[in-house]
N, C-alpha and C positions, 0 to 999 in steps of 0.2 A: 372164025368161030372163037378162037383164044381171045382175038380184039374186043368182040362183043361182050362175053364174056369177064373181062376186065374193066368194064366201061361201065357195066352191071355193077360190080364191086365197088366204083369209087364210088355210083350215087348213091347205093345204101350206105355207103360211111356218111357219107355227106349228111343223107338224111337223119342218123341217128346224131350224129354233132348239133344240129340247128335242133332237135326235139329235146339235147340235154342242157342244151344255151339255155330256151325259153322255159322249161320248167325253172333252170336255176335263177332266172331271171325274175322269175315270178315268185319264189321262194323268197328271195333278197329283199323284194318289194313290201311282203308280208311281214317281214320283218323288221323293215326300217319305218312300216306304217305301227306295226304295234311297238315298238320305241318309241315314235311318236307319241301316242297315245299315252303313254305310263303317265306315270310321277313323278319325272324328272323334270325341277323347274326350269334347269339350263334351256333345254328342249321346247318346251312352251315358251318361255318365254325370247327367245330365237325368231319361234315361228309366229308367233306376235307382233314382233318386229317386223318379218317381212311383209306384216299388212300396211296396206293404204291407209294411213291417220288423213282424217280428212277437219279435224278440229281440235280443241285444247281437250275440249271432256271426253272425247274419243279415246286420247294418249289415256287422261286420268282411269278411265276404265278400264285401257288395256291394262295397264301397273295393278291396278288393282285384283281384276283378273289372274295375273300372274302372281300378286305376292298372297293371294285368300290360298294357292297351292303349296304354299312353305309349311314347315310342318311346326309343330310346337316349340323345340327345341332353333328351327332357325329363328323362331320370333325371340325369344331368349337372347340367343347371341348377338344379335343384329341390335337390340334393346339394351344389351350390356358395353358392345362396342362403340354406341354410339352417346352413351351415359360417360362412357369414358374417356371419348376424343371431347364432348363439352368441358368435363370436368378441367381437364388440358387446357381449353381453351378459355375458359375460364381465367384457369391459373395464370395464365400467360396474360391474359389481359389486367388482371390484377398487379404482377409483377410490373407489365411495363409502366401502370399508371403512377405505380410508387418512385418508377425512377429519374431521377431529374439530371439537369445541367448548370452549369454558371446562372444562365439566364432566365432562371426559376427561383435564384436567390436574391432578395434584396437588401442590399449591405447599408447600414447605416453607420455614418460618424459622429460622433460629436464634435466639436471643436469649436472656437472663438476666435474673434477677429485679432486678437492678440497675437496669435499665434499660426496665422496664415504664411508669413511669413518663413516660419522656421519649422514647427510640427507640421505643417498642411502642405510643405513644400515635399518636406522627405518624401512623404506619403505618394506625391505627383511623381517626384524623379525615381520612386522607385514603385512597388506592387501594384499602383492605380492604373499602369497600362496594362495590366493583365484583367481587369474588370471595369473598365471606363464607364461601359452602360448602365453594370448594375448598382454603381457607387455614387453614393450622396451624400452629402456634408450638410451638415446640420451646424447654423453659425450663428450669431448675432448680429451680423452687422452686415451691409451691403457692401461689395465690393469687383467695381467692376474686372479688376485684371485677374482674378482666381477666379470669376467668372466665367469670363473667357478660358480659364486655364482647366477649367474644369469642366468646359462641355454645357456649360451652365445647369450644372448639377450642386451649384450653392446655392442651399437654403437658408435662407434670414428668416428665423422662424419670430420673428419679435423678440425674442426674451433679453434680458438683460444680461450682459456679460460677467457678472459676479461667479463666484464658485459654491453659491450659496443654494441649501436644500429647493428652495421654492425656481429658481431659474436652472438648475440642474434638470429638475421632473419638469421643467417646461418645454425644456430641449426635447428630453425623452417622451413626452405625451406628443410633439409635431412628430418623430420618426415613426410613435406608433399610427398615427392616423395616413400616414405618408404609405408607409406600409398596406394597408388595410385599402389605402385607392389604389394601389397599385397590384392586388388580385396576385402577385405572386405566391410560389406556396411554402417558404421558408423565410423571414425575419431576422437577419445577421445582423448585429447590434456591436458595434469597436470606437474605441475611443482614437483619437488622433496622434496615441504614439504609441500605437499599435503597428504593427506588419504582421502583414495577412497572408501567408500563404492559402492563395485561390482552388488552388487545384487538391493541396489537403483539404481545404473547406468541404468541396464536394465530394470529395472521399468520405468524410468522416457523417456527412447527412444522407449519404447512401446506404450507412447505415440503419437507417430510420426511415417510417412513413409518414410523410407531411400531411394525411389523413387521421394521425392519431394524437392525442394530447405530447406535445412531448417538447421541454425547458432541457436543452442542454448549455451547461456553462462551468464556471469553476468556483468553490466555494474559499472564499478568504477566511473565513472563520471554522472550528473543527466543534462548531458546536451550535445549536440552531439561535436564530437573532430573538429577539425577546423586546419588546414592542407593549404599547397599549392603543387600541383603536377605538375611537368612540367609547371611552371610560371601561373597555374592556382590553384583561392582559392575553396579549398575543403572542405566539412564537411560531417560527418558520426557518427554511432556509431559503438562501436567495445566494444564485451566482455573482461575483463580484463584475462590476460593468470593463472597469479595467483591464479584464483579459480577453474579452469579449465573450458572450453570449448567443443561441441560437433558439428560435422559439418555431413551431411550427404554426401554419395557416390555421388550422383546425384549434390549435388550443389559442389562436392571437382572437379569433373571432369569437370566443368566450370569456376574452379577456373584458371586453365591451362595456357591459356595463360599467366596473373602475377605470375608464381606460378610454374611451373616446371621447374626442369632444371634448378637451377643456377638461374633462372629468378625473385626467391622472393626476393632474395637480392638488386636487380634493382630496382625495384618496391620499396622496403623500402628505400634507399637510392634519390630516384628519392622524394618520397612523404614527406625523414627527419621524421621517425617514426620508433619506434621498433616494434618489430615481433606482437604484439597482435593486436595493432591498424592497423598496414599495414592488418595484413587477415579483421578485421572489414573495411576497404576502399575499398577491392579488394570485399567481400561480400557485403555490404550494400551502396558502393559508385558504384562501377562499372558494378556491377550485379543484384544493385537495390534487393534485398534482404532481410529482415527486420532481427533484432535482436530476437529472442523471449528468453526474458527473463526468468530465473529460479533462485527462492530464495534458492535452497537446492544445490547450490555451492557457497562457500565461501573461500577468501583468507583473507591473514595474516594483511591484510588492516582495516578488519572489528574488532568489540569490540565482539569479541569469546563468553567473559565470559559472555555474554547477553546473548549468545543463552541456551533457557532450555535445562535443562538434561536429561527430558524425552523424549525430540526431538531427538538427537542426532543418534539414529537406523535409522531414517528417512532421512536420510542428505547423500546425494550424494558426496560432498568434504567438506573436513575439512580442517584447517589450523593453523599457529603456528608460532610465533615470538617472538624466547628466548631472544637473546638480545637488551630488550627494553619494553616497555609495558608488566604487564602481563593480561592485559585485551584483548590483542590479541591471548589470549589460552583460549581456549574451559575449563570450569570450571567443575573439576572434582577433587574430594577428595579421589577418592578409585581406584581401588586397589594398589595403588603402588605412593607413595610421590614424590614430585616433585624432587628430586633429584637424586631417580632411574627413572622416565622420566619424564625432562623437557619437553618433547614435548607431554606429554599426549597421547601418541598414543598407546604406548604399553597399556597405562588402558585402552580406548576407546577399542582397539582391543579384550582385554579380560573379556570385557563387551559384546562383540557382539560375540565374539565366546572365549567361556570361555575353550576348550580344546586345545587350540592353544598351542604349542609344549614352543613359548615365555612366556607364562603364567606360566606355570609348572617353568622355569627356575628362573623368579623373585620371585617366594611364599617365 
C-alpha cells in the first residue's frame, strides 16, 4: 500500500515538472518571436541573412529591406562616417601623388667638349653614380668615349661651343625640350662644376608639389634684373644657373610658349640675356611666378670656404673655382690634398659615401 502509494507521488511530480517545462517553453518562444519582430536592425538583418539569395537583386533588396529600418540618426552617422573615411582617403591619395623619388627628377647639365675631360670627368668619378639614369649632359660636340662613359646620356645639342649669350640659351632651350619629352615631374638644371648631392635634392623637392607653379633656385643678385623686351623695360628675378636650379612639370609646361622649339633662343635674344635670367623673365616676368629661394644651392660665385664643414652632407649643390680665388672651394683638409683634387669633390664625395669605387683608387 506504502509502495503504491509512493509510485502515486513520483508521477504527479513528474507530471507537474513536464506541465511547467512546456508552459516555460512556450513563454520563451513568445518572447524570442516578439524580439524578433521589433526594431532591432541587428535582428532583421541576421535573420535576412539566413535566407536563401537566389540572385544579385534578391541580395540588393534584402540590404535594402534592412537598411529602409535604420532610424534617422543611423542615416546621419553612417553618412558622416563615411564623408569622412573619403575625405581620408582622399587626402591620402593627394599626399602620395605629391611624393616623388630620384627617378621622377630629370637632371640636366651643361657643359662643353672642352671640358669633358676635366669638369665632366669629376662629375663621373664622383655624384654621377648616384643618379646615372636620371643625368644628361648637354654638350657641343660628339664624342665617343664620354659616350660610352656616360650610359650614352651625352647630348650634342648642336650649338657652338662659345661662352656666348645666343649658344648658352641654345644649350638651355635643348635641356628644356629634353625635359618636356621626358614627362618627368621635376626639371633639375646644374652646370658642370657643380656637385650634387642627390639625395638632398629629393629631400629638399619633397618639400613641394610638382603639380603647382613653382622655380626654386638661388638669386646672384639682392636686387631684381632690369631688362628691356621688345622696346619695353622689364624687371624680374631669375635664379643664377650656376648653383643650379629646380622648376616644376606644371610651371615647365607653361613655360612653352617662350621656351619650346627653338623658341628659348628668341626670347633670350629679343630680352639681350643669357639662359638663366631669360627662364627667370619667362617665369617670374611673364608668368608672374615668384622665385622661392634655397640657401643649400651654391655656385662658384660664393666664398665656399665660409661654409661649415659640418654642413656640407646637407647642401644640395656645391661648387668650385680653381683658377682664381681659393675661397671659392668648399674648405676641406682631408681626405686627399689639393693637388690630387683641386676641386675638392672627390674628398666631399668620399666623405659622403666613403665606399665609392674613386675613393679606393686615391688611398
Amino acid at each position: 500500500m506504502k509502495l503504491r502509494a509512493l509510485k502515486l507521488a513520483v508521477c504527479f511530480c513528474g507530471l507537474i515538472y513536464c506541465c511547467v517545462f512546456y508552459f516555460a517553453q512556450e513563454d520563451g518562444s513568445e518572447k524570442l518571436n516578439s524580439h524578433q519582430e521589433g526594431d532591432s536592425p541587428h535582428f532583421r538583418f541576421s535573420a535576412i541573412r539566413s535566407r536563401r539569395i537566389t540572385s544579385l537583386q534578391e541580395n540588393l533588396d534584402y540590404f535594402l529591406e534592412v537598411r529602409s529600418d535604420w532610424g534617422q540618426n543611423d542615416n546621419v552617422l553612417f553618412k558622416q562616417e563615411t564623408d569622412s573615411n573619403e575625405g581620408k582617403n582622399l587626402k591620402e591619395i593627394d599626399d602620395f601623388s605629391r611624393v616623388i623619388t630620384l627617378s621622377d627628377i630629370f637632371i640636366s647639365v651643361k657643359t662643353s667638349g672642352k671640358f669633358h675631360r676635366t669638369r665632366l670627368q669629376v662629375i663621373l668619378d664622383t655624384w654621377f653614380s648616384k643618379a646615372r639614369p636620371q643625368t644628361y649632359f648637354f654638350t657641343d660636340t660628339d664624342d665617343q668615349e664620354y659616350q660610352q662613359l656616360t650610359g650614352g646620356h651625352l647630348i650634342n645639342t648642336g650649338c657652338s661651343d662659345s661662352h656666348t649669350r645666343h649658344d648658352l640659351t641654345c644649350k638651355m632651350g635643348a635641356e628644356y625640350d629634353a625635359f618636356i619629352s621626358s614627362k618627368k615631374r621635376w626639371w633639375c638644371h646644374f652646370d658642370d662644376d657643380n656637385y650634387v648631392n642627390t639625395y638632398q635634392l629629393v629631400k629638399m623637392l619633397l618639400n613641394y608639389d610638382w603639380r603647382d607653379d613653382v622655380y626654386i633656385g638661388r638669386a646672384s643678385l639682392n636686387h631684381p634684373f632690369h631688362s628691356v623686351y621688345n622696346g619695353t623695360k622689364v624687371d624680374f628675378w631669375f635664379a643664377t644657373g650656376g648653383a643650379g636650379l629646380c622648376i616644376s612639370a606644371a610651371l615647365a609646361a607653361k613655360m612653352a610658349p617662350w621656351c619650346s622649339n627653338g623658341k628659348f633662343v628668341e626670347t633670350s635674344s629679343q630680352l639681350r640675356a643669357p639662359d638663366d635670367c631669360t627662364l627667370g623673365f619667362v617665369i617670374n616676368n611673364r608668368l608672374g611666378v615668384k622665385l622661392t629661394q634655397s640657401n643649400l644651392l651654391h655656385s662658384h660665385l660664393e666664398l665656399l670656404h665660409e661654409l661649415p664643414t659640418k654642413t656640407m652632407n646637407t647642401q644640395v649643390s656645391l661648387s668650385y673655382r680653381i683658377n682664381g680665388d681659393p675661397k671659392n672651394r668648399i674648405s676641406l683638409t682631408q681626405p686627399f690634398d689639393e693637388a690630387r683634387d683641386p676641386t675638392r669633390f672627390i674628398s666631399l664625395h668620399c666623405i659622403l659615401e666613403p665606399t665609392a669605387h674613386v675613393c679606393k683608387i686615391n688611398t
